[in-house]
C-alpha positions, 0 to 999 in steps of 0.5 A, a space after each residue: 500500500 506504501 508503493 501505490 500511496 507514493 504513486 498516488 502523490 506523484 501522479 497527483 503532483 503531475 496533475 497539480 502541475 498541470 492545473 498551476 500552469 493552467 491557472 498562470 495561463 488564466 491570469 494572463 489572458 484574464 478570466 473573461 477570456 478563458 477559452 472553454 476547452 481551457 476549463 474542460 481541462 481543469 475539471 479533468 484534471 481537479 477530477 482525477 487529483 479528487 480520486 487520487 487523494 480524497 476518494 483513495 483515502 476516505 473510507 466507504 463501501 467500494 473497495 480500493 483497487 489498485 492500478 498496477 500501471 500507474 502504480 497508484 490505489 482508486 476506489 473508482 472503477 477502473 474503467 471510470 479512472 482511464 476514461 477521465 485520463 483518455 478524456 484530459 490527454 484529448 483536450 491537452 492535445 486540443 490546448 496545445 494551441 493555447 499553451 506550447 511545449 516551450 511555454 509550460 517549459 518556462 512556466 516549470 523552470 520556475 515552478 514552485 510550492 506554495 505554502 498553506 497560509 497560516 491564518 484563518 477567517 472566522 465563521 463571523 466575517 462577512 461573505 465578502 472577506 471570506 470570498 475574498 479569502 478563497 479567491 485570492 488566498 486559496 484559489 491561487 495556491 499550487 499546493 502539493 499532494 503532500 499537503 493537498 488533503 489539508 488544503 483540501 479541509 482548509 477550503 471545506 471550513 471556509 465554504 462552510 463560513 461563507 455558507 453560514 455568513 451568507 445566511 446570517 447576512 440574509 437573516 438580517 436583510 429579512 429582519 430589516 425588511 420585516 420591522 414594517 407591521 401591518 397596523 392592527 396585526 401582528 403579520 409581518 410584511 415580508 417585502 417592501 418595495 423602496 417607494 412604499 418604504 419611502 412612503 410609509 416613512 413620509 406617511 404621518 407628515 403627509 397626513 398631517 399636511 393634508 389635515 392642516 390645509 383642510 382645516 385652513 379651508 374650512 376655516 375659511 368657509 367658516 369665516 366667509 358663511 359669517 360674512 354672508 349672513 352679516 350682509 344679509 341681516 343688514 
């Protein structure tokens, strides 16, 4: 099992390589033209690295099996394993166009690991800190299959924060949003619109303003039906 585990790294470390170069080559052109067989590959190759170093490990009722050419141990089957390799061999050829021989040659003469940061954001933060964490702190990474299973729990905690902070910021919107209660009733008004909100605010005053012209009119009613019976008695 030792052998097939160092098979495991190493094919996952080719294919970690792989994925650097691509994300070195996105940064580059830009995400917005980002070409699609470009991501097909990523997908590819984040599938394979999955089934090499989290499928491998996590227990479950598939039994492992090991591949004695690649010297590596899947708990998928065989045939689904070669079908993702076949699959990302085609679209490299296809990516060639993209990426030359002499580029990814650059890009691996300088290639290094990165480390995992060693701060963390809280499940109290924001969704925009914790965004900004997975996309400019983790995102960017080439990490190592040696230290891949704990960048691979450092991303979980933070989706499961981003998670949490998108829902504690959406409960308080809906609490905002509900402060308004129908008059007489205990029956929460879900949705406002800005106009009504508006309007319901203005809503004592503007009664108020109507009162008081109509009380100015009818004083002046008043004082001109005191005039006419005036003239009439004289």
């Amino acid at each position: 099992m030792e052998q097939n585990i160092r098979g495991n790294n190493n094919w996952a470390n080719h294919y970690l390589q792989k994925l650097a170069l691509l994300k070195d080559f996105e940064r580059k052109v830009g995400e917005d033209n980002v070409p699609d067989s470009i991501k097909v590959e990523k997908f590819l190759l984040n599938n394979l690295v999955n089934k090499l170093l989290v499928q491998s490990q996590n227990k479950g009722s598939s039994n492992i099996r090991a591949i004695g050419k690649d010297g590596v141990s899947i708990r998928c089957s065989k045939e689904e394993y070669e079908d993702a390799k076949s699959r990302l061999s085609e679209v490299q050829g296809e990516n060639r166009k993209y990426i030359t021989e002499d580029d990814e040659k650059i890009f691996n003469d300088n290639f290094k690991w990165d480390s995992i940061p060693s701060h963390r954001i809280g499940v109290g933060a924001g969704v925009e800190a914790i965004e900004d964490y997975i996309k400019n702190e983790l995102d960017g990474l080439n990490i190592s299959a040696e230290n891949y299973m704990d960048y691979y729990e450092l991303r979980n905690e933070m989706n499961n924060a981003l998670t949490v902070a998108r829902m504690n910021e959406s409960k308080t919107k809906l609490q905002g949003e509900t402060n308004h209660r129908i008059e007489g009733g205990q029956m929460p008004v879900v949705s406002q619109s800005k106009f009504k909100q508006i309007y319901d605010n203005a809503k004592g005053k503007i009664k108020g303003m109507f009162s008081a012209i109509k009380n100015r009119l009818n004083s002046k009613n008043q004082d001109q039906v005191k005039e006419n019976e005036t003239d009439e008695r004289e």
